[in-house]
C-alpha positions in Angstrom: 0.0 0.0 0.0 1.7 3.3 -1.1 0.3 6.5 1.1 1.1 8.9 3.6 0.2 9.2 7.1 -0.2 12.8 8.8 2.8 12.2 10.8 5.4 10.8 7.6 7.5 13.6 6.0 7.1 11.6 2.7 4.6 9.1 1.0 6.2 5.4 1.4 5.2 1.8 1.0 3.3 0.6 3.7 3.0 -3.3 4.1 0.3 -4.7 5.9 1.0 -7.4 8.3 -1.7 -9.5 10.9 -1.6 -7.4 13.8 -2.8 -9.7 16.0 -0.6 -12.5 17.8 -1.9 -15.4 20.4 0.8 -16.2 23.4 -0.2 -19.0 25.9 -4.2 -19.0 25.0 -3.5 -14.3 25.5 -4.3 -12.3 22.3 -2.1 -9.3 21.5 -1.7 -6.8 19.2 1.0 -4.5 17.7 0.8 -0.9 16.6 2.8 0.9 13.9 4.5 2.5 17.2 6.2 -0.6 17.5 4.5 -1.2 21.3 2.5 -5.0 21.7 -1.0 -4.3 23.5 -2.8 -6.8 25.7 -3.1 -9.5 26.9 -7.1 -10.1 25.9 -8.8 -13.0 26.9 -10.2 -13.7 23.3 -9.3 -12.5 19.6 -12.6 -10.6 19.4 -11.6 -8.5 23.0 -8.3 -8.0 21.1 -9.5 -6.5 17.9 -11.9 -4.0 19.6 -9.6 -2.7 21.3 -7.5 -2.1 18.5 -10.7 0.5 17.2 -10.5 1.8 21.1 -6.5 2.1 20.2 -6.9 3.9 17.2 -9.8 6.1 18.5 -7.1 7.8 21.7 -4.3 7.8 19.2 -6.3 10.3 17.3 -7.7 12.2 20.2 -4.4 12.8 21.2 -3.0 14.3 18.3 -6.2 16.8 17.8 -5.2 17.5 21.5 -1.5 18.4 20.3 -2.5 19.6 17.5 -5.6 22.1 19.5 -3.0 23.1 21.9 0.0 24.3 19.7 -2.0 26.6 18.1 
C-alpha cells in the first residue's frame, strides 16, 4: 500500500502485516509505534480494542495539535 500518514515527511510503501498475535491462549496486538498491546482473553476483546487504540491515538493528536495553536 503506497500512502502517507499525517505524521510521515514523505509518502512510502506501507505493508500490511496480521496485527494480532496469540501467546499461551493471550491475544495481543502491535501498533505501527512498535508497542504490543494486551493481553485479551479472546481474539474478538483483542480486535476492539485495536478501534478503542486507534480512536485515543487520534484524540491525542487533535489534543497536540488544538493546543499548539
Amino acid at each position: 500500500m503506497y500512502g502517507q500518514r499525517a505524521s510521515d515527511l514523505s509518502a512510502s510503501t506501507h505493508y500490511r502485516s496480521e496485527r494480532i498475535s496469540a501467546v499461551n491462549g493471550q491475544y495481543f496486538f502491535s501498533t505501527r509505534e512498535g508497542t504490543l498491546e494486551g493481553p485479551y482473553f479472546t481474539r474478538f476483546d483483542a480486535e476492539r480494542e485495536i478501534g478503542q487504540y486507534v480512536r485515543r491515538q487520534i484524540q491525542a493528536s487533535q489534543l497536540l495539535k488544538h493546543r499548539s495553536r
